[in-house]
C-alpha positions in Angstrom: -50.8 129.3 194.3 -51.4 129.7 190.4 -54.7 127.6 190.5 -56.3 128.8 186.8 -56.1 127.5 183.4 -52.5 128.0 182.1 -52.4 131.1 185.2 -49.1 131.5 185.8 -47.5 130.6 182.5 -44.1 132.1 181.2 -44.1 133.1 185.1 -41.0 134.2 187.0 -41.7 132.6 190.4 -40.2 133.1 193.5 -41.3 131.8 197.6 -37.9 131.0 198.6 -38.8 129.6 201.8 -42.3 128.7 201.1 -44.1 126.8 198.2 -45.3 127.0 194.9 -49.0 125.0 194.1 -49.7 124.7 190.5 -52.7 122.7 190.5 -54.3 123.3 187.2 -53.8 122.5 183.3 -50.3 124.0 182.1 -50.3 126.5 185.5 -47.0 126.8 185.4 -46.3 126.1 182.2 -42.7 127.3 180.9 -42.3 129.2 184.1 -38.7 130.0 186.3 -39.3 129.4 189.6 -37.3 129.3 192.8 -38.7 127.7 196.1 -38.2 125.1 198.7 -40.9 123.0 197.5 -42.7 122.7 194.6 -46.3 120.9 194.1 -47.2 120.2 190.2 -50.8 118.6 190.6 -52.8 120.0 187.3 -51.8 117.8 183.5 -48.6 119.6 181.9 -48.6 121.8 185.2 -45.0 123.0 185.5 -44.1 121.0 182.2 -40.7 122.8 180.2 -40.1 124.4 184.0 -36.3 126.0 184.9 -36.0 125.8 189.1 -33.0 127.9 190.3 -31.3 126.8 193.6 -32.3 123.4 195.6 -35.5 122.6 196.5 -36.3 119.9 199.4 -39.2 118.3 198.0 -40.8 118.0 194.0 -44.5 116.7 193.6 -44.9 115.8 190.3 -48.8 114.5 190.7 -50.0 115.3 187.7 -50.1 114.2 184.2 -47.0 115.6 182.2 -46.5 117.7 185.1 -42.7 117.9 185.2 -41.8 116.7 182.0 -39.0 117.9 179.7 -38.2 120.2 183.1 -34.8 121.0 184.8 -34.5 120.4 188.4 -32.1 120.0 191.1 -33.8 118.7 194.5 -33.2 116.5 197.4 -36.0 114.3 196.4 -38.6 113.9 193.8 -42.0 112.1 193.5 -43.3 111.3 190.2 -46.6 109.9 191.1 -48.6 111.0 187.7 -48.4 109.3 184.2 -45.2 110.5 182.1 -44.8 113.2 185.1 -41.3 113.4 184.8 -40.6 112.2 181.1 -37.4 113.5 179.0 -36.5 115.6 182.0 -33.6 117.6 180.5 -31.6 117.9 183.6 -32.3 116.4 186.7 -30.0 116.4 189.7 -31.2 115.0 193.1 -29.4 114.0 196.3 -31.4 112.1 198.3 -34.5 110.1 196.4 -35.9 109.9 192.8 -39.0 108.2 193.1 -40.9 107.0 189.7 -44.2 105.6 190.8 -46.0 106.5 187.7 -47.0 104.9 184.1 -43.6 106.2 181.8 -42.5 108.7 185.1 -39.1 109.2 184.8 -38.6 107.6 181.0 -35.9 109.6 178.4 -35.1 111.3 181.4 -31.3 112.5 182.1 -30.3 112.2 186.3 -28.0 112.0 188.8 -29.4 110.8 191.8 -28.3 108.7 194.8 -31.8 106.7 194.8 -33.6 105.7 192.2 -36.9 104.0 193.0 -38.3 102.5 189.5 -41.3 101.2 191.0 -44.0 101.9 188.0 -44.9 100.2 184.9 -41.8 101.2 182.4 -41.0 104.0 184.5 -37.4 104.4 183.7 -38.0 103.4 180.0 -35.0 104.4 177.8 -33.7 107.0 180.9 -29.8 107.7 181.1 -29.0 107.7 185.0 -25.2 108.9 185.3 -23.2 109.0 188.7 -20.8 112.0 187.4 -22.0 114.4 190.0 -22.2 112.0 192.9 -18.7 110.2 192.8 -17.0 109.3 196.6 -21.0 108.2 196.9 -23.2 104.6 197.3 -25.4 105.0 194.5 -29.0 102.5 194.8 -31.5 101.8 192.0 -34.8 100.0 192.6 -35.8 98.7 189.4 -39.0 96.9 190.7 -41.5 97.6 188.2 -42.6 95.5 185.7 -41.2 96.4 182.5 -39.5 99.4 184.1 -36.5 99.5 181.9 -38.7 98.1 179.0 -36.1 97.5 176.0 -36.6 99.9 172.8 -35.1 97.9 169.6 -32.0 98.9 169.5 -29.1 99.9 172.3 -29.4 104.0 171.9 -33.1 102.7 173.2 -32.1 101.1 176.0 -32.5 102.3 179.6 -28.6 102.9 180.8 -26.7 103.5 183.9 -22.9 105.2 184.0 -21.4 103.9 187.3 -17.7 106.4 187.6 -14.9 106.1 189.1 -14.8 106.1 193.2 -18.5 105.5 192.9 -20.7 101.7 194.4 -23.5 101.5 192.5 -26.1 99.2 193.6 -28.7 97.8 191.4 -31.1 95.5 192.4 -33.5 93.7 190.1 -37.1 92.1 190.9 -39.3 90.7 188.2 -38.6 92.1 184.5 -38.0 95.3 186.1 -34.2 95.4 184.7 -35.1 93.7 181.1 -33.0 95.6 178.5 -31.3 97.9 181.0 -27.4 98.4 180.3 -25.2 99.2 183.4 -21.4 100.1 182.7 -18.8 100.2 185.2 -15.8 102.4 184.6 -12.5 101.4 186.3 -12.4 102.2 190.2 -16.1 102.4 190.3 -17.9 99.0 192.3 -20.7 97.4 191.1 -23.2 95.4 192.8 -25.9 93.6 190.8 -28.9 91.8 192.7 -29.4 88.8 192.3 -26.2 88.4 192.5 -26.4 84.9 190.4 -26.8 87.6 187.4 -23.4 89.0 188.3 -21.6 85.9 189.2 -23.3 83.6 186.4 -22.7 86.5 183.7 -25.9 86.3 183.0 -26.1 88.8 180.6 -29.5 90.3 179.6 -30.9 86.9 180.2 -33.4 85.5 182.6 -31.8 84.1 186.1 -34.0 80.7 186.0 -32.5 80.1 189.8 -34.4 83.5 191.3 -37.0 84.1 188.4 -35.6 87.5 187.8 -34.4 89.6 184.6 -30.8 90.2 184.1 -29.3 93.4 183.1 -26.5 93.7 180.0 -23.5 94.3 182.6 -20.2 95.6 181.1 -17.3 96.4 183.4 -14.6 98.0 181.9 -10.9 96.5 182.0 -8.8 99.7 181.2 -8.8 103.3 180.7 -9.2 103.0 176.8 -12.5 101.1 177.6 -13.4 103.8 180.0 -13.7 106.1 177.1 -15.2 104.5 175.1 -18.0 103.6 177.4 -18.3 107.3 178.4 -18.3 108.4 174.7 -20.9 105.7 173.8 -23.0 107.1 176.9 -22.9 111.4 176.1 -23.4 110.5 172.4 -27.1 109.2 173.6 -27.8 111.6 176.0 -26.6 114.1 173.2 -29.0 112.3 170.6 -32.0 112.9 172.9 -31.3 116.7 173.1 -31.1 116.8 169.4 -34.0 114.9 169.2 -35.7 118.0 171.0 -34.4 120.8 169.3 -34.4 119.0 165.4 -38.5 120.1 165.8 -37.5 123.8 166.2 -34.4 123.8 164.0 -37.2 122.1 161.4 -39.9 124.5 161.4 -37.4 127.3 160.7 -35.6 126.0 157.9 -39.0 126.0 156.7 -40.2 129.1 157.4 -37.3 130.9 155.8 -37.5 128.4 152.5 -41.1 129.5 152.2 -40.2 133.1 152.9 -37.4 132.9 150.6 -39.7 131.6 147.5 -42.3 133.8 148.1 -39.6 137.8 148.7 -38.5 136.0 145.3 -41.4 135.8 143.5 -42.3 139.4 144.5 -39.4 140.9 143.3 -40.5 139.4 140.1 -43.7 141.1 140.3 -43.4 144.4 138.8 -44.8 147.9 141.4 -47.7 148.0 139.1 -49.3 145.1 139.9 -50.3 144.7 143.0 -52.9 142.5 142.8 -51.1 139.8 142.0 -48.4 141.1 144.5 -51.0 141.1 147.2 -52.2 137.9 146.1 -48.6 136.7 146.6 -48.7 137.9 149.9 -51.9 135.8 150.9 -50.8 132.8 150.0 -47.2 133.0 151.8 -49.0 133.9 154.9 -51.5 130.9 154.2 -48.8 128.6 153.6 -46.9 129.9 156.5 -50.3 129.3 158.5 -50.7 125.8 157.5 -47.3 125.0 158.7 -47.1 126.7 162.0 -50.3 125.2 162.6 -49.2 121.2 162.1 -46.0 121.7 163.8 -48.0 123.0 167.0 -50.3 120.2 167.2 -47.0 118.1 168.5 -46.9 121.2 171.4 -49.0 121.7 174.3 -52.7 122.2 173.1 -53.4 125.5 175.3 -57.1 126.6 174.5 -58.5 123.3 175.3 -58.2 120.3 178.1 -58.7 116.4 177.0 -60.6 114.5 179.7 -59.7 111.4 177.8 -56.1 112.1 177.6 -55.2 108.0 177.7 -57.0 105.8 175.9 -56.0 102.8 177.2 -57.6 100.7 179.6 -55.4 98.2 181.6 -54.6 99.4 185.2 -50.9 100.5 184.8 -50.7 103.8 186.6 -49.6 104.0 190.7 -52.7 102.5 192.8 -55.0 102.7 189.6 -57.9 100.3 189.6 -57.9 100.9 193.8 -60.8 98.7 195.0 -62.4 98.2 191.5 -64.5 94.9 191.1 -63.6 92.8 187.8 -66.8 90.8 186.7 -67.7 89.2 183.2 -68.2 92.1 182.0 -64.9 94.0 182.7 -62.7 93.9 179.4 -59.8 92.7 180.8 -58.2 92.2 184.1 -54.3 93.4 183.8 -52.5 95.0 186.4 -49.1 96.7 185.2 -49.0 99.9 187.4 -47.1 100.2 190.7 -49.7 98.8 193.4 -52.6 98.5 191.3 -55.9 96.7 191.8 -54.8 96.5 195.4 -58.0 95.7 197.4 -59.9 95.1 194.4 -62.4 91.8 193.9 -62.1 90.0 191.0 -65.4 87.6 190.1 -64.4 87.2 186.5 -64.1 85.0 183.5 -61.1 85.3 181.9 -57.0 85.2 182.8 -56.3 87.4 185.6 -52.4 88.8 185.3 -51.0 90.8 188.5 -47.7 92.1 186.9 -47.0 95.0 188.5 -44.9 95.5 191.6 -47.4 94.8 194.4 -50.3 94.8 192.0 -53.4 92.8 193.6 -52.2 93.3 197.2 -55.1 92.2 199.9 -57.7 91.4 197.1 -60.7 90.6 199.0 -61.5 87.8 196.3 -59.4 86.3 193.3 -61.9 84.0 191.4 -61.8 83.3 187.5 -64.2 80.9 185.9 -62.4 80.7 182.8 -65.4 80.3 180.9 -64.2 83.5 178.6 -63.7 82.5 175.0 -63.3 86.3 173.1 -60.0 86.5 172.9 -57.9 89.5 175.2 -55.8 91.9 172.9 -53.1 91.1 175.4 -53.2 87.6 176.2 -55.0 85.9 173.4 -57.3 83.3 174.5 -58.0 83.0 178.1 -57.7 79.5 179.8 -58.7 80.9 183.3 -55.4 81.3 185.2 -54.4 83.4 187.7 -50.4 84.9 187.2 -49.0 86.7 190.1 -45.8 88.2 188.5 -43.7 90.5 190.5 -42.5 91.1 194.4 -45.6 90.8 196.6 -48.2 90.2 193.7 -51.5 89.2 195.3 -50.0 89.0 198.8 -52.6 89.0 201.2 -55.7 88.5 199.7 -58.3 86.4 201.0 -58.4 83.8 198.3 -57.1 82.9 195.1 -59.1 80.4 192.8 -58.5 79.6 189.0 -59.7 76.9 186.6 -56.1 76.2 185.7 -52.6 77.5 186.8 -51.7 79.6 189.6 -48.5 80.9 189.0 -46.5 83.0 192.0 -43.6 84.1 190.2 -42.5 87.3 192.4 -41.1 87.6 195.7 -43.5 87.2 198.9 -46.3 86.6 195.9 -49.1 85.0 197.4 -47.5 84.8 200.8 -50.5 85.9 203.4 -53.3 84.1 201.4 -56.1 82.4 202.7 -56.7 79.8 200.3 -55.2 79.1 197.1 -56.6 76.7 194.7 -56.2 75.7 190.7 -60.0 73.7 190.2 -58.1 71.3 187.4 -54.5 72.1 187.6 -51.4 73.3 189.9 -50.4 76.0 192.2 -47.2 77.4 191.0 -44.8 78.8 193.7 -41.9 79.6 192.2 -40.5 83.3 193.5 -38.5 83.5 196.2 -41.0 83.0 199.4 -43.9 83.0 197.6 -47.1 81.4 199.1 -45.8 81.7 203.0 -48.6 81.8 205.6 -50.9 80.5 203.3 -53.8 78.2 204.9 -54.4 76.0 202.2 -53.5 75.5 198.9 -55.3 72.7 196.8 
């Protein structure tokens, strides 16, 4: 257990058929380890970590705590925010699960299941099947925003599907918005809802099952192939140089300032060394000033941030558990993977469950829409109530708004006790949304 302030740092780790806890800031911080399972609950915990050999189970819990980290694993849970982020290398053979704000975004994997279930949790990530051909390969992108678009294609989240390989993608909500999956000769590819595959609905919106549709290329011959693959190392390729350009940086400029100053110095004639010594102090100052900006984009080790996120929307897994919303919440977004589930909601303004089972069993879903101070998100509230993805606000006890009701996601509002819009209409447009309901006005 390395349970101290950066404790086991630059560590060489080894309980082969036990476990490794890391439970506090940067505990394991740039360590090698080698175990069966592997428990990362502190911020940055085993962040910039090299595992050797397999290990059955990964808990990334923690903020950062396995990010920019190389793993191979039969399954991984990246329950904190940006836990597995810009994993360099990450190989697993049974489940990849990204419940967490960012989790598994810029990261590089093989893995048989991927479960995108939080808020933009696969966000730019490069999933290839290379390692896993002859296999069924599944990906869950549930989440809303999960493969949120960057603005241009290197940005995109993309998916390799080789030869011999079925890969399986199944969409829900926005959850596959932006993504890119490329099918190389032999492989099979199976896109859910299947209208966006048989429609060729192409990085559109299926209007028949109210879901995003993924940019889908499937390649025709072995010239294509290449292409497709080239196309897909030279981004994963980008990213690593991406990395290593901020090391590569600093030292170019170490040596240009070291350079100018061994110049100067020669310069300098033996007799006067105050003005060589003076030479000397300034290098080492100029030196210092450098070194120290280019570490403030590294780890900040002598101190820990309680207020590492400033923002306040509810967008992390089962964040905003139970909370009550009244007038004088800010906002009432949930984005994260089952957030505000069980929470009450007596409020004033638009209340927007977006997130993949965001709102479940809400003991009360009630907006006035009296609110006029416009939301940074939204703009100016008009008192509805927008139940987004797959099982949005199913089963609370009632839903109420001024205006619209919208159930957009599937099994969204199913279970409900009573649903009502005071002036307007109850949407239900996802697929088996508002079953069991007992009323709806």
């Amino acid at each position: 257990k390395c349970i101290g302030h950066l404790a086991c740092k630059n560590g060489d780790l080894k309980a082969i058929n036990g476990d490794i806890i890391c439970s506090s800031f940067g505990s394991c911080l740039k360590s090698k380890a080698e175990t069966s399972s592997l428990s990362c609950l502190g911020f940055k915990s085993c962040q910039q970590m090299s595992h050797a050999g397999i290990l059955s189970n990964a808990h990334c819990d923690g903020g950062k705590s396995c990010a920019q980290s190389t793993f191979v694993a039969e399954n991984i849970y990246c329950r904190g925010k940006q836990s597995c982020e810009k994993m360099k290398s990450l190989e697993i053979s049974g489940v990849a699960n990204g419940y967490g704000y960012q989790s598994l975004s810029g990261a590089t994997m093989y893995a048989k299941t991927i479960n995108a279930f939080g808020y933009r949790s696969i966000e730019q990530a490069n999933i290839d099947t290379g390692n896993l051909q002859n296999t069924d390969i599944t990906i869950n992108a549930f989440g809303f925003d999960a493969s949120k678009p960057g603005r241009t294609r290197a940005q995109r989240t993309t998916i390799l599907c080789r030869d011999t390989t079925n890969c399986t993608l199944n969409c829900k909500g926005n959850g596959c918005n932006g993504l890119e999956i490329s099918c190389l000769s032999g492989s099979n590819c199976n896109i859910q809802p299947y209208d966006c595959q048989i429609n060729h609905i192409d990085g559109s919106y299926s209007e028949q099952e109210w879901v995003s549709c993924p940019v889908y290329i499937e390649s025709q011959s072995v010239e294509q192939d290449q292409l497709l693959l080239n196309r897909f190392l030279s981004k994963t390729k980008s990213l690593k140089d991406e990395t290593d350009d901020g090391a590569q940086e600093i030292t170019e400029i170490i040596n240009k300032i070291e350079s100018q100053y061994d110049q100067l110095l020669i310069e300098v004639s033996d007799d006067d060394q105050d003005h060589k010594t003076k030479l000397i102090k300034y290098k080492e100052m100029e030196l210092g000033i450098e070194l120290s900006s280019w570490k403030e984009e590294e780890i900040e080790e002598d101190s820990v941030s309680t207020e590492i996120y400033p923002w306040e929307e509810c967008d992390d897994t089962l964040e905003c558990e139970g909370r009550l919303f009244n007038t004088s919440s800010p906002e009432a977004l949930c984005i994260g993977y089952m957030s505000c589930v069980e929470a009450e909601f007596e409020y004033d303004g638009d209340i927007l469950c977006y997130g993949y089972k965001s709102c479940m069993n809400a003991s009360h879903i009630y907006t006035s829409g009296d609110r006029t101070t416009p939301s940074r998100d939204t703009g100016t509230p008009k008192g509805i109530v927008k139940c987004q993805s797959t099982k949005s606000c199913y089963g609370a006890d009632t839903i109420s708004a001024k205006e619209t009701v919208s159930c957009l996601g599937k099994l969204s509002c199913s279970k409900v006790g009573l649903i009502e819009s005071r002036l307007f209409t109850v949407k239900c447009h996802g697929s088996m949304s508002c079953m069991n309901v007992g009323l709806i006005d």
